[in-house]
KOLLO-944669 format. One line per field, with one value per residue (C-alpha): residue number from 0; residue in one letter; x, y, z. Coordinates in steps of 0.5 Angstrom, whole numbers, m for minus. Last residue first. Layout:
% residues N
n [NUM | ...]
res [a | ...]
c1 [X | ...]
c2 [Y | ...]
c3 [Z | ...]
% end
This chain:
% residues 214
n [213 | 212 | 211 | 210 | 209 | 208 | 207 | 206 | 205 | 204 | 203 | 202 | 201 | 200 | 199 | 198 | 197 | 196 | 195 | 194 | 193 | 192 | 191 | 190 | 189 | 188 | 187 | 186 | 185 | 184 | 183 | 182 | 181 | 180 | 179 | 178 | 177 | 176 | 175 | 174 | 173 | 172 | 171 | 170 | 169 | 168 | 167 | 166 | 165 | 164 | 163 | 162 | 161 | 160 | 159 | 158 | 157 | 156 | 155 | 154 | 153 | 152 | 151 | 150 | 149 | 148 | 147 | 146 | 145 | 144 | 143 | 142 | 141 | 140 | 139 | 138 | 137 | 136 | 135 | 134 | 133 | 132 | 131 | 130 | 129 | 128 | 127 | 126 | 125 | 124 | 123 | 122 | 121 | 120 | 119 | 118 | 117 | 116 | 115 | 114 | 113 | 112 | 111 | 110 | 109 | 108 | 107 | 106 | 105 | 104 | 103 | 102 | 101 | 100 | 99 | 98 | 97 | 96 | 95 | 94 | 93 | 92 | 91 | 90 | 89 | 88 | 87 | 86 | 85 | 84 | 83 | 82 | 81 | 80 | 79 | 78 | 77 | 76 | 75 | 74 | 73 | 72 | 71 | 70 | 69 | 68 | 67 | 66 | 65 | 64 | 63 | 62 | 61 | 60 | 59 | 58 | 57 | 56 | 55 | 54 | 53 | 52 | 51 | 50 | 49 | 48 | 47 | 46 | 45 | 44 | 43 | 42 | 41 | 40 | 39 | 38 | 37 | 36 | 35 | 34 | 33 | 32 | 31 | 30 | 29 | 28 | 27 | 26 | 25 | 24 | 23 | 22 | 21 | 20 | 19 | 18 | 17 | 16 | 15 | 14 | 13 | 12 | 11 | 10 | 9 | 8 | 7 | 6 | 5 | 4 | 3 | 2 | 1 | 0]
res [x | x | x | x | x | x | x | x | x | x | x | x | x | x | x | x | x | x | x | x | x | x | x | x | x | x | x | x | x | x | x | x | x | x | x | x | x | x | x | x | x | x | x | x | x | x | x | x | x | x | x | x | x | x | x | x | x | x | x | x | x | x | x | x | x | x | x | x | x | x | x | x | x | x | x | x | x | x | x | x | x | x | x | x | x | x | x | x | x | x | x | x | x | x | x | x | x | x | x | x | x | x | x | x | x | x | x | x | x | x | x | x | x | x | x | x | x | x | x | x | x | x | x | x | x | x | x | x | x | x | x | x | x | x | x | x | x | x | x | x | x | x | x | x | x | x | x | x | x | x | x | x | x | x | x | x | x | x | x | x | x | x | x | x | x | x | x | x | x | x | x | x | x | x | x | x | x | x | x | x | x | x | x | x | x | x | x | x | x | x | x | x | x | x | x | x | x | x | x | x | x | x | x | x | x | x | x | x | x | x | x | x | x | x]
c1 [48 | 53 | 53 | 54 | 47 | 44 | 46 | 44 | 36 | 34 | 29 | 27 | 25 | 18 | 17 | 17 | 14 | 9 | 10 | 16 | 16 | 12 | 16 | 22 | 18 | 16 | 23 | 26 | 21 | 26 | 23 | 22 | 15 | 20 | 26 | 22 | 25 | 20 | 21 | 22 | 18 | 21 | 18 | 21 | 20 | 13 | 7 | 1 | m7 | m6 | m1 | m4 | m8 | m3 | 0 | m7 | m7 | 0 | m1 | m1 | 1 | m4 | 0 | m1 | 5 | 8 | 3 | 6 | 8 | 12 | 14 | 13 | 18 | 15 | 21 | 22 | 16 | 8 | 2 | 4 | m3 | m4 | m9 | m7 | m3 | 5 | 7 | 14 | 15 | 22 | 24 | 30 | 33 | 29 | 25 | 22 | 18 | 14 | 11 | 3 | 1 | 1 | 7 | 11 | 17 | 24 | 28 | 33 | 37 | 44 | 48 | 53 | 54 | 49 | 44 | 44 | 42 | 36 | 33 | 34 | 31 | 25 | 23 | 24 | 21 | 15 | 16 | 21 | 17 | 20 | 25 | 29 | 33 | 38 | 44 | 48 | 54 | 54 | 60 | 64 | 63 | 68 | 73 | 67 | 65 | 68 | 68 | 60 | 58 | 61 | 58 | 51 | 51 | 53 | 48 | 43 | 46 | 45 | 38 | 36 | 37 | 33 | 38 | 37 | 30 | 24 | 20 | 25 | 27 | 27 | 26 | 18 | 14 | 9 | 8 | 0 | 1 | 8 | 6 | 3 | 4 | 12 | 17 | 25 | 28 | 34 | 39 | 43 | 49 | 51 | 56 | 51 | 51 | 44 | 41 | 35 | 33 | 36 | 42 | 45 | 52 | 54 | 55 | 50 | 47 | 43 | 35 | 33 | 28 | 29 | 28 | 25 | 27 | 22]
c2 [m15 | m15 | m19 | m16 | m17 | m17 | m11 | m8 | m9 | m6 | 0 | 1 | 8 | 11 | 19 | 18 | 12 | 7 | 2 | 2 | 1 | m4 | m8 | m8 | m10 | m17 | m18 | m17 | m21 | m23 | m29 | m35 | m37 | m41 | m35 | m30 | m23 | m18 | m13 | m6 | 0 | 7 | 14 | 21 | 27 | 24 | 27 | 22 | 23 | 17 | 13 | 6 | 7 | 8 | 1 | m2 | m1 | m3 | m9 | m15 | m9 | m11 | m18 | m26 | m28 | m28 | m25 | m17 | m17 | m9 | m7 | 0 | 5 | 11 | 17 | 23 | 24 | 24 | 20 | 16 | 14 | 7 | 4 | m2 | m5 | m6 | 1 | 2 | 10 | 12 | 19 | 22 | 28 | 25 | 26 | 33 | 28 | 26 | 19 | 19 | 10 | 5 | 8 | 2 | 6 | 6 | 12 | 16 | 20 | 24 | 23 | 28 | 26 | 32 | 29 | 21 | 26 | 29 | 23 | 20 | 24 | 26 | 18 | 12 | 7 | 5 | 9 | 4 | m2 | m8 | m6 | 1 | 7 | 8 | 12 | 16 | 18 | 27 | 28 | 21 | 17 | 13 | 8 | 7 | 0 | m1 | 6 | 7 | 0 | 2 | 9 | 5 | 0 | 6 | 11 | 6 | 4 | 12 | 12 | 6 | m2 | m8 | m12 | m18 | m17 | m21 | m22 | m18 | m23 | m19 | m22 | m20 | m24 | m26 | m19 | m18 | m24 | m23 | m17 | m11 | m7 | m9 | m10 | m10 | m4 | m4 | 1 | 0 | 5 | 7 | 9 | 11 | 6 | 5 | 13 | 13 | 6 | 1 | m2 | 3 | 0 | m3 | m2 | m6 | m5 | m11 | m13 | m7 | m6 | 2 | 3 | 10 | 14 | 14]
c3 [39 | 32 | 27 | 20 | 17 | 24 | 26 | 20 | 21 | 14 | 15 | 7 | 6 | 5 | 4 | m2 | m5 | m3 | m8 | m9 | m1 | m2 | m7 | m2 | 4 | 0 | m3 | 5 | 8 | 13 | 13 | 12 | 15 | 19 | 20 | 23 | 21 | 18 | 14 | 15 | 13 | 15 | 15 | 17 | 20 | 24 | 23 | 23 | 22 | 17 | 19 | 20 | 14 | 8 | 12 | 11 | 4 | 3 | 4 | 11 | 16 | 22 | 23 | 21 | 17 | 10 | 7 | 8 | 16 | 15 | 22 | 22 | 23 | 25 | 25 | 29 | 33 | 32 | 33 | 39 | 42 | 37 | 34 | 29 | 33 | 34 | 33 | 32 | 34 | 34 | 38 | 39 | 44 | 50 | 56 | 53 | 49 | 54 | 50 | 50 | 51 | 45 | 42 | 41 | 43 | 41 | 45 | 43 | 48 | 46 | 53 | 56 | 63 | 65 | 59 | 63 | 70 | 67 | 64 | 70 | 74 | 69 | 68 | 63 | 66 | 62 | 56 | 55 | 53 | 52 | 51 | 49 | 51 | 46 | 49 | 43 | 45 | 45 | 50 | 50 | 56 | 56 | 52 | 47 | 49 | 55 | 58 | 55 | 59 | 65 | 65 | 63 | 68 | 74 | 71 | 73 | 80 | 81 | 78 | 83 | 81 | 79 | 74 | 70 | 70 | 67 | 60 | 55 | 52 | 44 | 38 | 37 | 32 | 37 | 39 | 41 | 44 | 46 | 50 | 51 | 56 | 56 | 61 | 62 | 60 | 55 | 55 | 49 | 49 | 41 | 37 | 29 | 24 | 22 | 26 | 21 | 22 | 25 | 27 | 33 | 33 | 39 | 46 | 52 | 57 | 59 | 62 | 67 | 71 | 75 | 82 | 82 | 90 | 95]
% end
C-alpha cells in the first residue's frame, strides 16, 4: 500500500536557522512527534494534528504549489526543509527519491532520538531535546540553549560539553530560548555561553523572527 504522509503546512520563506540562515526555502512540515510537549514544553510549533493527510503524489503536489508561489517554480537546487514535529518519522525513500528528480536539496531538522537514514536527504540538523539521543552525527547539531531561565538539559556550559561528547558533526550552534514569560530569547545568556565554549560554537539566531518571516 502506497505511504499516506500527515502534513501540518507548506510554506516558502527563507530558512531561519543555523547554517543555511537566509537560504529560499520549501517547509514541509510533518505532523507528529515521539516526543511531545512534555519533553518539549518550549516548543513553538503546532504540529499535534494534520492539516493534511495525503499520498506521495497529493505531496509533491502542496510542495510544487508552494515552490510556484513562493519561487516562481521549482528551481533546480531549491532547498526543501522537512521538519515538524519529528520528520524522520515520515520521510521515506519514495518521497525522497521523487523530491530529488524535481530538483529539491533536502534537509531536515530532527530531534535525533531515533537513527536517521542520511542517504534520504543532502543536510541534516540534529537538535536534540534530551539528554541522551541516538543521532551522533550529520551537518550541524544545534542545541537549544535553556541557561537559568527555564528547566532544561542545557542549564551550563557544563552540560553542553556533555551532551556532545561522542558526537561528529561539521558545525555546532548553540541558541537561545524563546519563551516570552521567563523572558526570552536569552540571547545575552547564549552569547556568553558561547564565549565560553569557543570554537567550533556559533550563535544560531532565529532570523525569521527577527525579520518577520513564517
Amino acid at each position: 500500500m502506497a505511504s499516506k504522509y500527515g502534513i501540518k503546512e507548506v510554506f516558502g520563506t527563507l530558512q531561519g536557522e543555523g547554517a543555511q540562515a537566509g537560504t529560499p526555502a520549501v517547509f514541509l512540515r510533518f505532523a507528529g512527534c515521539n516526543l511531545g510537549y512534555e519533553v518539549c514544553p518550549f516548543c513553538d510549533t503546532d504540529w499535534l494534528r494534520p492539516s493534511v493527510v495525503t499520498d506521495l503524489e497529493g505531496t509533491l503536489a502542496l510542495v510544487r504549489r508552494e515552490a510556484e508561489a513562493s519561487f516562481g517554480g521549482e528551481r533546480p537546487g531549491l532547498l526543501l526543509v522537512a521538519t515538524g514535529g519529528e520528520p524522520s518519522l515520515q520521510l521515506d525513500k519514495p518521497l525522497s527519491d521523487a523530491l530529488r528528480a524535481r530538483g529539491y536539496r533536502i534537509a531536515m531538522e530532527s530531534n535525533g532520538s531515533r537513527p536517521v537514514d542520511r542517504s534520504l536527504v543532502d543536510w541534516l540538523t540534529i537538535s536534540p531535546k534530551q539528554g541522551e539521543f541516538a543521532q551522533k552525527e550529520g551537518h550541524e547539531l544545534k542545541l537549544l540553549f535553556t541557561g537559568a531561565s527555564i528547566d532544561g538539559i542545557t542549564p551550563d556550559v557544563a552540560a553542553v560539553r556533555r551532551m556532545v561528547e561522542g558526537t561528529s558533526f561539521e558545525q555546532y550552534f548553540l541558541q537561545p530560548v524563546d519563551v516570552p514569560e521567563a523572558g526570552g530569547p536569552n540571547y545575552a545568556e547564549a552569547i556568553r555561553a558561547v564565549m565560553e565554549l569557543g570554537p567550533p560554537w556559533r550563535l544560531s539566531v532565529q532570523t525569521h523572527k527577527v525579520v518577520g518571516i513564517p
